[in-house]
TINU-872158 format. One line per field, with one value per atom (N, C-alpha, C, O): residue number from 0; residue in one letter; x, y, z. Coordinates in pm, whole numbers, padded with zeros to 5 digits, m for minus. Example, Ala and Ser with C-alpha at 12.3 -4.5 7.8 and 13.67 -1.06 7.14 Angstrom:
! TINU-872158
resi = 0/0/0/0/1/1/1/1;
resn = A/A/A/A/S/S/S/S;
px = 01319/01230/01320/01424/01285/01367/01290/01341;
py = m00569/m00450/m00330/m00332/m00225/m00106/00003/00114;
pz = 00780/00780/00780/00846/00708/00714/00787/00804;
//
This chain:
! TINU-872158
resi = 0/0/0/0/1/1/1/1/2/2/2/2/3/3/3/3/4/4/4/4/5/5/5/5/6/6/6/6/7/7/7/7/8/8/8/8/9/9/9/9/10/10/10/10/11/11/11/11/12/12/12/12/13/13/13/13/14/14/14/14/15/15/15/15/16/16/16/16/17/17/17/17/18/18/18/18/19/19/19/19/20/20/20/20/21/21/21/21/22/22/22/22/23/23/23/23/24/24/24/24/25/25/25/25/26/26/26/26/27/27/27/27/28/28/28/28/29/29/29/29/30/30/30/30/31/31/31/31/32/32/32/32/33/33/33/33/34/34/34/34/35/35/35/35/36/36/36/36/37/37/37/37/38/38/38/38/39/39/39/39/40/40/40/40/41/41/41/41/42/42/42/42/43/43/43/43/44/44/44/44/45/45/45/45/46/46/46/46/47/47/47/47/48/48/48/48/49/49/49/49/50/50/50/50/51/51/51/51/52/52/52/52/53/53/53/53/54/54/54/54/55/55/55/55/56/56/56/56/57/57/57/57/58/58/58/58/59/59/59/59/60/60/60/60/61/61/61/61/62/62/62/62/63/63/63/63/64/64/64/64/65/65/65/65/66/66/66/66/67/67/67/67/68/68/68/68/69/69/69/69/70/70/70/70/71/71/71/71/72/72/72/72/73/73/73/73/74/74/74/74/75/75/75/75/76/76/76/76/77/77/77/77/78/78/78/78/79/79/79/79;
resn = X/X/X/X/X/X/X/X/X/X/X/X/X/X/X/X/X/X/X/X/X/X/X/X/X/X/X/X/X/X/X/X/X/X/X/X/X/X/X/X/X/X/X/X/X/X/X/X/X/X/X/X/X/X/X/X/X/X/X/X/X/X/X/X/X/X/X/X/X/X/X/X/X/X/X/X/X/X/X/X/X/X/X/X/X/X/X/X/X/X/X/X/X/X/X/X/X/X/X/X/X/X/X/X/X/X/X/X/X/X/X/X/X/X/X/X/X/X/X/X/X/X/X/X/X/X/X/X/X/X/X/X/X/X/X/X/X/X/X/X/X/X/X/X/X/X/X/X/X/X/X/X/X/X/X/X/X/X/X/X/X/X/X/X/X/X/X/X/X/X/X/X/X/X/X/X/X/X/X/X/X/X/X/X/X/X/X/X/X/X/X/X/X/X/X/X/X/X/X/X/X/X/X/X/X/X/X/X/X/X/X/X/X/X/X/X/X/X/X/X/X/X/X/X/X/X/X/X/X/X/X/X/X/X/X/X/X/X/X/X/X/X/X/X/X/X/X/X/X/X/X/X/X/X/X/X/X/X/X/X/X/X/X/X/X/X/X/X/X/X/X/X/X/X/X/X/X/X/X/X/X/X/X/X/X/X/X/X/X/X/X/X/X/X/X/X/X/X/X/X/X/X/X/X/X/X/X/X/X/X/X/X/X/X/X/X/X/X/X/X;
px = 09778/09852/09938/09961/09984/10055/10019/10112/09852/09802/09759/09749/09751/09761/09890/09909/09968/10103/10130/10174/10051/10016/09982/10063/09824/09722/09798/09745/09899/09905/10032/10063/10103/10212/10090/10100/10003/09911/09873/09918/09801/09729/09838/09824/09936/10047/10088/10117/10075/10126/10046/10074/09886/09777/09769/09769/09761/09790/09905/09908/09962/10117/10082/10041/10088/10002/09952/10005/09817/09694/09803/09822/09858/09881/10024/10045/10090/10159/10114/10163/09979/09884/09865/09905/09809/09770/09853/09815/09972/10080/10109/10099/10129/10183/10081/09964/10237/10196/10172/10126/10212/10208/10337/10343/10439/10551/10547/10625/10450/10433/10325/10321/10246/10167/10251/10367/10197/10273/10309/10245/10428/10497/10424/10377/10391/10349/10362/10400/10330/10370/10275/10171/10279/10118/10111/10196/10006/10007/09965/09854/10020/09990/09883/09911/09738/09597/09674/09719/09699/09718/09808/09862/09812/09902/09854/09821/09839/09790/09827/09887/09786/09839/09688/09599/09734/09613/09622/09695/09563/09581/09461/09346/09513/09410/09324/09300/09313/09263/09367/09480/09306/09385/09553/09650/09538/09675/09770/09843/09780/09827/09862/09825/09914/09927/09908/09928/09863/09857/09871/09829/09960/09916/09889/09917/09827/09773/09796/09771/09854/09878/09759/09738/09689/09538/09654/09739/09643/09681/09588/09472/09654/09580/09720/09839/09615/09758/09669/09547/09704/09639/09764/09886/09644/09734/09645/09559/09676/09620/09519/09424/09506/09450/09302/09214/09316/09226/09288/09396/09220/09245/09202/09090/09273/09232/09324/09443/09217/09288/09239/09149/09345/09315/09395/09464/09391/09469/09568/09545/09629/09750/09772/09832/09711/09790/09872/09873/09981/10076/10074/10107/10026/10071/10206/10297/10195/10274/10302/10199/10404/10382/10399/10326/10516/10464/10455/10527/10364/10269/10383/10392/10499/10568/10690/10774/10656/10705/10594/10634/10458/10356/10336/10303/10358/10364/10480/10476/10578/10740/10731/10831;
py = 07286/07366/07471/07584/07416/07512/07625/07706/07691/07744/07849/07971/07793/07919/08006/08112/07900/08021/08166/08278/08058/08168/08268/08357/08275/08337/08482/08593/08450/08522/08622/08721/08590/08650/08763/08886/08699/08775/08873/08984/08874/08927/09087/09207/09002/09089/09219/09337/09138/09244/09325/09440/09268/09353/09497/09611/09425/09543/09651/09773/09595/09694/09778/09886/09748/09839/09905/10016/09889/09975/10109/10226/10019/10124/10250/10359/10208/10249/10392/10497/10357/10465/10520/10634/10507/10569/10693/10805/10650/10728/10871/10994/10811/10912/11042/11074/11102/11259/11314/11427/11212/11240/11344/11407/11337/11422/11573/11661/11571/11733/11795/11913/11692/11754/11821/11826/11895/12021/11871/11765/11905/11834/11837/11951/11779/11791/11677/11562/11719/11597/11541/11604/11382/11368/11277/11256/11237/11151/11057/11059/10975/10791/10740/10709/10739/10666/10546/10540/10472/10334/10261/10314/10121/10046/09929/09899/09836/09688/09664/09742/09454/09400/09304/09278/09272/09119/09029/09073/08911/08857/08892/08863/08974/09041/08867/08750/08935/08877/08739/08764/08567/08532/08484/08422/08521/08505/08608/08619/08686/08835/08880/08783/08965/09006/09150/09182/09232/09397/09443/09395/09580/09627/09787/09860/09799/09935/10033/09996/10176/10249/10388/10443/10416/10561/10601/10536/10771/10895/10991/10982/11107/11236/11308/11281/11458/11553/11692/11678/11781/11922/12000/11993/12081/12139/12272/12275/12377/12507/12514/12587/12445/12469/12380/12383/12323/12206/12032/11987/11983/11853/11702/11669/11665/11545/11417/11414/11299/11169/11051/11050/10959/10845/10738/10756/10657/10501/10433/10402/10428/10346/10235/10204/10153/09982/09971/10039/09855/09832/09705/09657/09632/09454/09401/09471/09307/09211/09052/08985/08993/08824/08741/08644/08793/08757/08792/08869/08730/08778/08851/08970/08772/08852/08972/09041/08958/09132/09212/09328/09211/09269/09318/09435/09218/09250/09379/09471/09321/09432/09618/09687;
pz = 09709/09805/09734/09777/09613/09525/09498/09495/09462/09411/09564/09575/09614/09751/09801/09860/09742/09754/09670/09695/09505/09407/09465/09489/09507/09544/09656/09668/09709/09809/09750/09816/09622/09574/09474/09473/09412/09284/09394/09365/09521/09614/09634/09614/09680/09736/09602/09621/09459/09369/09385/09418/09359/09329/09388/09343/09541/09644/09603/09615/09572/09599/09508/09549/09319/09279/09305/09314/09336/09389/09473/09441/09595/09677/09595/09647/09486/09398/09378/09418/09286/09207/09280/09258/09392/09525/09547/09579/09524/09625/09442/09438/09377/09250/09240/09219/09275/09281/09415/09430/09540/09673/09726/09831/09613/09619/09614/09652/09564/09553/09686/09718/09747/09904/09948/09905/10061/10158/10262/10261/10345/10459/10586/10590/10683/10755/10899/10878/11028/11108/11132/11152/11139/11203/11331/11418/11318/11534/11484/11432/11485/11516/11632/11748/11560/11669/11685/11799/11630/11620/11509/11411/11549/11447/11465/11579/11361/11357/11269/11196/11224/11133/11146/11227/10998/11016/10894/10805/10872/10746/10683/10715/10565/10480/10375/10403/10284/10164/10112/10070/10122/10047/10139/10096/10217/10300/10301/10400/10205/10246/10349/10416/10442/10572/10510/10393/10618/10608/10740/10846/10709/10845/10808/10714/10917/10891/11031/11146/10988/11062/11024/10916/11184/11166/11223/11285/11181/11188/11193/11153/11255/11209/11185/11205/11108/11085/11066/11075/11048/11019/10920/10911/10850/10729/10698/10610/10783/10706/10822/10791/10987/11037/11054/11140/10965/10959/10995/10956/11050/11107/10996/10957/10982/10907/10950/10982/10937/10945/10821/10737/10857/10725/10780/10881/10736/10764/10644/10526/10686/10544/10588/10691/10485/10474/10388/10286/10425/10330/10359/10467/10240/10194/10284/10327/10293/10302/10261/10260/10232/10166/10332/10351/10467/10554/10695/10759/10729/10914/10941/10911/11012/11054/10999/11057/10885/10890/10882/10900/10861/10902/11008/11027/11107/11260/11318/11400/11220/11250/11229/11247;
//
């Protein structure tokens, strides 16, 4: 039982990382507003929680969307 608690703290770094790298050098994009499709949560990988917010946004007249998850260690602040 011990080793699943592990599992879900290693899970949680991993992610965070990842989503870390992800983000470096996001400081310098142009500003922009965008529209919230949706918002959810779920238990990812491992016991993890994630939730993920789809967007769109436009920049220069062009339209684009993408989805951002962000880890969590639990459900309910995932849900929050």
């Amino acid at each position: 039982m011990g080793g699943w608690f592990l599992d879900v703290y290693v899970t949680y770094a991993i992610k965070s990382l990842v989503r870390f790298l992800r983000m470096r050098g996001s400081n310098r994009w142009p500003v922009t507003t965008a529209t919230v499709s949706s918002a959810s949560w779920a238990l990812g990988a491992f016991g993890c929680s994630v939730a993920e917010v789809v967007y769109t946004y436009s920049v220069g007249g062009s339209v684009y969307g993408n989805a951002n998850e962000k880890p969590f260690i639990s459900p309910s602040l995932a849900e929050q």
